[in-house]
C-alpha positions as CSV (number, residue, x, y, z in Angstrom):
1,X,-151.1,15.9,-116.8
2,X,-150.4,16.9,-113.2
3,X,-152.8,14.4,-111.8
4,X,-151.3,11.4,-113.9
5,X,-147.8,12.8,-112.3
6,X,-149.0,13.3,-108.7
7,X,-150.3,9.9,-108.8
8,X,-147.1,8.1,-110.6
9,X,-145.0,9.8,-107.7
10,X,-147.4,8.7,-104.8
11,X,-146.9,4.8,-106.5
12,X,-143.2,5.2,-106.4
13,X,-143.0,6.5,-102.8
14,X,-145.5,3.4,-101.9
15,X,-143.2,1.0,-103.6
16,X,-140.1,2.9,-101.9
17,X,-141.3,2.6,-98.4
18,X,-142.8,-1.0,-99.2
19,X,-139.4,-1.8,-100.2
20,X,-137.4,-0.2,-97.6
21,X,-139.4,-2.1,-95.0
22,X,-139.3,-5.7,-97.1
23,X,-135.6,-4.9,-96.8
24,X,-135.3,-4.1,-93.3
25,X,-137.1,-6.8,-92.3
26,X,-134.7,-9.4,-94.3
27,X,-131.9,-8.0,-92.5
28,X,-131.2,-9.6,-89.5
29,X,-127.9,-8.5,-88.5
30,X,-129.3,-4.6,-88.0
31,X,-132.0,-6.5,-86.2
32,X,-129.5,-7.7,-83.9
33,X,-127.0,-4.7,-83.9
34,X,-129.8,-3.0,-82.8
35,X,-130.7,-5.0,-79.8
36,X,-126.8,-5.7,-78.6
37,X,-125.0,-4.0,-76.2
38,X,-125.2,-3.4,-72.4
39,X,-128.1,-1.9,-70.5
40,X,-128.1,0.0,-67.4
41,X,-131.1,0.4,-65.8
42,X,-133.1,-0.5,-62.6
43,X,-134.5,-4.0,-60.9
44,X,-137.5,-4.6,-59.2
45,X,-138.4,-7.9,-57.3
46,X,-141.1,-9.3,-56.2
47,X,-142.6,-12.0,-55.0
48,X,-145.2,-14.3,-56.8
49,X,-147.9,-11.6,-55.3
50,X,-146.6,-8.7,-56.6
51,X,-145.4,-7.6,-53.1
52,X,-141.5,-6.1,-53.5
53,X,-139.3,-7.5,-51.5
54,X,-136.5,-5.4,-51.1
55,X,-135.3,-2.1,-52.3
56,X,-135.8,-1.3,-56.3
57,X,-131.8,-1.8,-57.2
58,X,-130.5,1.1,-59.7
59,X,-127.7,1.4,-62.0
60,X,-127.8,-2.5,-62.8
61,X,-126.3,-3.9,-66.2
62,X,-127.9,-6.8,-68.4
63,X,-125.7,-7.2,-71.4
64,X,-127.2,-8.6,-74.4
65,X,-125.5,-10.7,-77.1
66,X,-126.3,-11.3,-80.2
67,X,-126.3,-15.7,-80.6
68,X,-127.1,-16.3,-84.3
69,X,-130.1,-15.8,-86.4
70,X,-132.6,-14.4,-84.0
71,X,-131.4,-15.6,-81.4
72,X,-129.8,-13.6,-78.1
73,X,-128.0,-14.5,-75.0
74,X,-128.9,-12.2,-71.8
75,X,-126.4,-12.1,-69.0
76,X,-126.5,-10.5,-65.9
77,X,-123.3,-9.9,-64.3
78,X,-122.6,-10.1,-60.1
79,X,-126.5,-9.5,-59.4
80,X,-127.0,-9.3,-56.2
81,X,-129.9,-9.6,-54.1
82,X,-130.2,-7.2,-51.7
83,X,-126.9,-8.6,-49.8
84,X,-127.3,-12.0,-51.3
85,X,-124.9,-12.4,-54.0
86,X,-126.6,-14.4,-56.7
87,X,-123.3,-14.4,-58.7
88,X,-124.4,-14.3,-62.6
89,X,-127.5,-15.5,-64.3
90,X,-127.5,-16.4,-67.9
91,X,-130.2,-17.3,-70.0
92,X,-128.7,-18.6,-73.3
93,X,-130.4,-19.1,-76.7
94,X,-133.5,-16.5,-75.8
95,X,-135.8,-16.0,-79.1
96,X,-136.3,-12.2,-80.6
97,X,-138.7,-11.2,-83.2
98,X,-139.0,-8.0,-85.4
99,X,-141.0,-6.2,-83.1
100,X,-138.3,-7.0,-80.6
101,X,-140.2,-9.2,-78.2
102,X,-137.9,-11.6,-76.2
103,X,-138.8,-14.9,-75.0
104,X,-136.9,-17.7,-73.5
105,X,-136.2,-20.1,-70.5
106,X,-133.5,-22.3,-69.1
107,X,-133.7,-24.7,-66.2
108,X,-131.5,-25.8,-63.6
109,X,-129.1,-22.2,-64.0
110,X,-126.4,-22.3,-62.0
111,X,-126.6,-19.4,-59.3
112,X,-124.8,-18.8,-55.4
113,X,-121.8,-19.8,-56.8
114,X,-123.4,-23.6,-57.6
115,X,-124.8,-24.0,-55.0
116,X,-128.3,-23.7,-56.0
117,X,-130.3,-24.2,-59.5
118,X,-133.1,-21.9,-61.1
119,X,-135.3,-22.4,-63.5
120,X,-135.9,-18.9,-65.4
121,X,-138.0,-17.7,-67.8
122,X,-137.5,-14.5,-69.4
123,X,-140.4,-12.1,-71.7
124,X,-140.4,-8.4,-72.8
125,X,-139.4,-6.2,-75.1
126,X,-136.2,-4.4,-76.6
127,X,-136.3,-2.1,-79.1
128,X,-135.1,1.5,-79.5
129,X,-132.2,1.5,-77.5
130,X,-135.0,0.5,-75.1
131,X,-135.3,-3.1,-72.4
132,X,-138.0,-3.9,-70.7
133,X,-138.1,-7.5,-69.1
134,X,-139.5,-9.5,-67.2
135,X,-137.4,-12.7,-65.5
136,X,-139.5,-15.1,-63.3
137,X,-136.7,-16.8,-61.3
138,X,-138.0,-20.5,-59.2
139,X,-135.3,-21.1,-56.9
140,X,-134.9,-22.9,-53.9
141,X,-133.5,-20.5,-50.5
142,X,-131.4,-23.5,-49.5
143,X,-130.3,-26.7,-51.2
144,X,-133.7,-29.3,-51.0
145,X,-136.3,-26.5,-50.3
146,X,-139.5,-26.2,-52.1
147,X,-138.6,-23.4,-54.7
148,X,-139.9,-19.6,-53.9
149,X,-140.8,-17.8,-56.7
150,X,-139.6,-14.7,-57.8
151,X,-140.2,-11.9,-60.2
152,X,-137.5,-9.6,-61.7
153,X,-138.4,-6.4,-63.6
154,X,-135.4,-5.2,-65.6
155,X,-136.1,-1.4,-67.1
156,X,-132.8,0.0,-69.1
157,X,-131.7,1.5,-72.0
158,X,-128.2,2.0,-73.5
């Protein structure tokens, strides 16, 4: 009696929950509306050491965008460093998974108004409202210089 019922309702929430998370996982557009949107947070550079150079630089915006099945664009508007203006960095075409882990790279970016080229790779994480990523950044100081290396924490939310 009550046993047979207790266990017939424990099967139903089992294949309720299993369900609900087969489904969530199928859908990739709440996937992506999740991660989408602007982020405000705080930067931290380094150098290839780990030593900072610079001040950590608050109240900075990474915009994310969704670009197709799980797929994301990240764009960083007018970043500056320190009085340096980088101008805007763009990685297009970045990979995210279910568990909201980000990886991607493009070479040859575009920053100091064309003047120079970067090659950037970009890992971490975004999930619950929640970015945390790291951006390795190989650039050149001046046009025909060995590249310095260069490691930017991004930690936001929106």
């Amino acid at each position: 009696g009550v046993r047979r019922l207790f266990a017939f309702i424990a099967v139903l929430v089992m294949v309720f929950s299993f369900s609900a998370a087969a489904f969530a996982a199928d859908d990739d557009d709440d996937k992506k509306e999740a991660v989408a949107g602007t982020y405000t947070g705080t930067i931290t550079v380094t150098d290839e050491a780990g030593t900072p150079i610079g001040d950590p630089l608050t109240g900075q915006k990474i915009t994310i965008v969704d670009a197709g099945k799980d797929r994301i664009n990240l764009e960083l508007k007018d970043f500056k460093f320190g009085t340096v203006p980088v101008g805007d960095l763009e990685i297009k075409n970045v990979a995210v998974n279910d568990k909201g882990e980000v990886n991607g790279s493009a070479s040859q970016v575009p920053i100091m108004n064309g003047v120079l080229q970067a090659d950037i790779t970009v890992s971490g994480t975004v999930k619950d409202k929640k970015a945390n990523l790291l951006i390795d950044v190989s650039a050149p100081l001046t046009p025909g210089t060995d590249p310095i290396k260069m490691k930017v924490t991004f930690i936001g939310a929106r």
